[in-house]
C-alpha positions as CSV (number, residue, x, y, z in Angstrom):
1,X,0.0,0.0,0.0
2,X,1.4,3.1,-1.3
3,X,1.5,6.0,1.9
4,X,2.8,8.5,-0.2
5,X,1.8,12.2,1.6
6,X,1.5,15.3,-0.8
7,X,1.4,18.6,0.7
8,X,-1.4,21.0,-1.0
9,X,-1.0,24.9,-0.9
10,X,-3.4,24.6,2.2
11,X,-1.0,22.7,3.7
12,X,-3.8,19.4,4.3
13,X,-2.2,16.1,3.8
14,X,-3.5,14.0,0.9
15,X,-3.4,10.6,1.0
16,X,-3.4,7.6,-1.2
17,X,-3.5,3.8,-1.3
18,X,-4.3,1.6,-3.6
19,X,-8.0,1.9,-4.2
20,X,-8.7,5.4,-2.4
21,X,-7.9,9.0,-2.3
22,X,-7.9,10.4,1.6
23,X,-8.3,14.6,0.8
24,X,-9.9,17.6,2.8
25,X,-13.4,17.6,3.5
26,X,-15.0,20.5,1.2
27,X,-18.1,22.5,1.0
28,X,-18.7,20.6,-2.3
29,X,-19.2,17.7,-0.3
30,X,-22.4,18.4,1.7
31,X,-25.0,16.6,0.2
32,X,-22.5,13.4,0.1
33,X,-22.3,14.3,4.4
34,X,-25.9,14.8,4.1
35,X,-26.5,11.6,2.7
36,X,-24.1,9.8,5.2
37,X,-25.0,11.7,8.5
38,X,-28.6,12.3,7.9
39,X,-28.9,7.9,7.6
40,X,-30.9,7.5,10.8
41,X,-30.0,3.8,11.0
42,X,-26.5,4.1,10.3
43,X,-26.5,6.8,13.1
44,X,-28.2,4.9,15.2
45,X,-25.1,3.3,16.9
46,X,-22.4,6.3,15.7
47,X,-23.0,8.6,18.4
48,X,-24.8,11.9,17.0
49,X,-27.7,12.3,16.2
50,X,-29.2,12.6,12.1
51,X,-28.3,15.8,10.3
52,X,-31.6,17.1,9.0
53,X,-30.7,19.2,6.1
54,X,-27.8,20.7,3.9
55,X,-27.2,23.6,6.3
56,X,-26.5,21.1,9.1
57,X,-23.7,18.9,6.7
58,X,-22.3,22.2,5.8
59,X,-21.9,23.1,9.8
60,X,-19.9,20.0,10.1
61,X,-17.7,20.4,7.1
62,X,-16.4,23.6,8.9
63,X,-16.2,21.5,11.9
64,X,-14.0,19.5,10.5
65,X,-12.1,22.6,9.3
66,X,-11.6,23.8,11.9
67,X,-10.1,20.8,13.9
68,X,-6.6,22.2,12.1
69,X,-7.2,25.3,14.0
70,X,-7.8,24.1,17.9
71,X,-4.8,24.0,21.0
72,X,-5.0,20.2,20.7
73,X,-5.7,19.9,16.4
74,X,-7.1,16.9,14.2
75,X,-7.2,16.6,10.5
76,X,-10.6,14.4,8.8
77,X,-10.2,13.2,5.5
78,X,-12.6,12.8,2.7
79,X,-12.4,9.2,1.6
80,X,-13.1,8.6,-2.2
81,X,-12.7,5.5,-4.6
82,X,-9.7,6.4,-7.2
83,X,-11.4,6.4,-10.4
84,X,-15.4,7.2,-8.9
85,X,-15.1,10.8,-7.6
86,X,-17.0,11.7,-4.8
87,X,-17.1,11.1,-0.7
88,X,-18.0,8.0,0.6
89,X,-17.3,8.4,4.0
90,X,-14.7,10.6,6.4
91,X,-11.6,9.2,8.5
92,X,-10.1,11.4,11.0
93,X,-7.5,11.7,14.1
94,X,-8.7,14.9,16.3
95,X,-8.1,15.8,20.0
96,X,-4.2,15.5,19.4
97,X,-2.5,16.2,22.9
98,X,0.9,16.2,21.4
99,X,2.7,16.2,25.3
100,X,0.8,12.8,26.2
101,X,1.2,12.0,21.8
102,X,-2.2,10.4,21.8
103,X,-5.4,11.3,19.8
104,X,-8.7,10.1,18.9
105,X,-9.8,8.5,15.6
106,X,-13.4,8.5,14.3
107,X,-14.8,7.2,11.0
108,X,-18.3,6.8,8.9
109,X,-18.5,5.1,6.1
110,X,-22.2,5.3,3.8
111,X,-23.8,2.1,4.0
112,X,-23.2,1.5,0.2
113,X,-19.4,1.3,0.3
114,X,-19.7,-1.2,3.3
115,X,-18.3,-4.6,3.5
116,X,-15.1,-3.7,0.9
117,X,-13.0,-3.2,3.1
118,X,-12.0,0.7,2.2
119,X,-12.5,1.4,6.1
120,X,-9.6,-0.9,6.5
121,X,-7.8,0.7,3.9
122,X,-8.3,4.5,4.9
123,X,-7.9,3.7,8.4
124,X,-4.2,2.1,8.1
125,X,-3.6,4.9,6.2
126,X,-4.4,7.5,8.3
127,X,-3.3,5.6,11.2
128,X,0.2,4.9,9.4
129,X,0.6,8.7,8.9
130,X,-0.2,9.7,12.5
131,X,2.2,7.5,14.1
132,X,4.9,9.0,11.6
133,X,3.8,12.8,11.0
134,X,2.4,13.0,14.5
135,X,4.6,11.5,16.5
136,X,1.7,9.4,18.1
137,X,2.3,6.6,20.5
138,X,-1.7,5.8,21.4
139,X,-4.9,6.1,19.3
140,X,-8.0,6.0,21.2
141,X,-11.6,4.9,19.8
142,X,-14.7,4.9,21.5
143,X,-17.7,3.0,20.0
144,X,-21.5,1.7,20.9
145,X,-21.1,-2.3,22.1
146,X,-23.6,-2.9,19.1
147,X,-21.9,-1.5,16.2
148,X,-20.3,-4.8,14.8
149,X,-18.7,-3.6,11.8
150,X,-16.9,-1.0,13.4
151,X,-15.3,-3.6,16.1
152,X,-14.6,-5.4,13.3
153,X,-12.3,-3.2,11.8
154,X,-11.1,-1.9,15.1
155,X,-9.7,-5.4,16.1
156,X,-8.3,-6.1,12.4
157,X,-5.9,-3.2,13.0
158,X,-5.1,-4.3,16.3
159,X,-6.7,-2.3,18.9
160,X,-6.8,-3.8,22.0
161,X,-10.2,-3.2,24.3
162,X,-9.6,-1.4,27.7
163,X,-13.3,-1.3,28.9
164,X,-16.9,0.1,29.0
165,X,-17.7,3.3,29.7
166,X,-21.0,3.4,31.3
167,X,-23.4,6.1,30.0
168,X,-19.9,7.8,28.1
169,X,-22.4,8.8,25.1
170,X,-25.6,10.7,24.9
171,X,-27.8,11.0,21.5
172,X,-30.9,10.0,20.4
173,X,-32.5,11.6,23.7
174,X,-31.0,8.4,25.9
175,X,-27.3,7.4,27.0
176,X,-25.1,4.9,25.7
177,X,-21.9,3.0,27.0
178,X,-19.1,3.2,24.9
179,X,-16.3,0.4,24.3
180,X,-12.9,1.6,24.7
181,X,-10.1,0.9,22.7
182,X,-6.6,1.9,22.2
183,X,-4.1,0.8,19.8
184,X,-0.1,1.5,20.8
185,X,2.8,2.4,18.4
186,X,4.6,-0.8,19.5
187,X,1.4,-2.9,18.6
188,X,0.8,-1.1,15.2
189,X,1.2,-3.6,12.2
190,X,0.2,-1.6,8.5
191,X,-1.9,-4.0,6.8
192,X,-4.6,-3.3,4.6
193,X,-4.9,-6.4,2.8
C-alpha cells in the first residue's frame, strides 16, 4: 500500500492507497455528508444524532475545518474510490494532545461502500501517517457495544479493548456505554490487505 503524503498549498495532507484517495473535507461535499450523516439507522449506533438538512452537513464540514485550527488539532479526511469521484465516507484523528502524543480516531462510512474493506484501507492509512507525521504513540476509539462492523475493523488493526464506559455517550435523547479501545505504536502492524 502506497503512503505516499502530498502537501497541498493549504498545507492538508492528501493521502493515497491503492484503491482510495484520503483529501480535505470541502463544501462541495455536503450533500454526500448529508447523505451519510442524515442515515438515521447508520447513526443509530455512531454517536450523534441525524443531520436534517444541507445547512447542518455544511456546519460540520467547517467542523472538521476547523479541527486544524484548535490547541489540541485533528485533520478528517474525505475518503473517495480512485477512479469514482465523490465522498463515501470521512476518517479522521482529532483531540491531538501532542505532550501525552495520543489522539482520537473517528470514522463513517455510507452504507453502500460497506463490506469492501475501504475502512480498512483508509484507516491504516491515516493511522500509518499519525504514528509518523504526528509522533503518536496511542490512538483511542470509542464506539457503541452494538456496532459490529466498526469492532470489526477496530480489532483487524489491532486495537486492544480497555473497557466500557458506562453512559460515556448521549444522542438520540438516551445514554449509551461506549467500548474503549486503544491501539499503541509498538502494537501497530500496517496491513490493509
Amino acid at each position: 500500500m502506497s503512503q505516499d503524503r502530498q502537501l497541498p498549498s493549504n498545507g492538508f495532507p492528501v493521502l493515497e492507497t491503492k484503491r482510495l484517495h484520503l483529501r480535505e473535507v470541502t463544501a462541495a461535499d455536503a450533500s454526500a455528508v448529508l447523505a451519510i450523516h442524515g442515515d438515521v439507522e447508520l447513526m443509530r449506533l455512531f454517536g450523534n444524532d441525524p443531520i436534517t438538512d444541507l445547512a447542518g452537513a455544511e456546519a460540520l464540514i467547517r467542523t472538521f475545518a476547523s479541527w486544524r485550527l484548535l490547541a489540541n488539532p485533528g485533520t478528517r479526511w474525505a475518503i473517495e474510490i480512485r477512479g469514482s469521484p465523490g465522498l463515501v465516507g470521512t476518517c479522521g484523528l482529532f483531540g491531538w494532545n501532542r505532550t501525552w502524543r495520543k489522539c482520537i480516531v473517528g470514522y463513517e462510512l455510507a452504507t453502500h461502500a460497506q463490506g469492501n474493506g475501504y475502512m480498512h484501507e483508509a484507516l491504516a492509512t491515516a493511522l500509518s501517517w499519525g504514528f509518523r507525521e504526528m509522533g503518536l504513540n496511542r490512538v483511542e476509539a470509542q464506539l457503541h457495544p452494538g456496532n459490529a462492523p466498526s469492532l470489526r475493523v477496530l480489532r483487524r488493526l489491532h486495537f486492544a479493548e480497555e473497557g466500557r464506559l458506562r453512559q460515556g455517550g448521549y444522542w438520540a435523547g438516551q445514554f449509551h456505554d461506549l467500548l474503549q479501545y486503544s491501539l499503541l505504536r509498538e502494537d501497530w502492524v500496517a496491513d490493509a490487505s
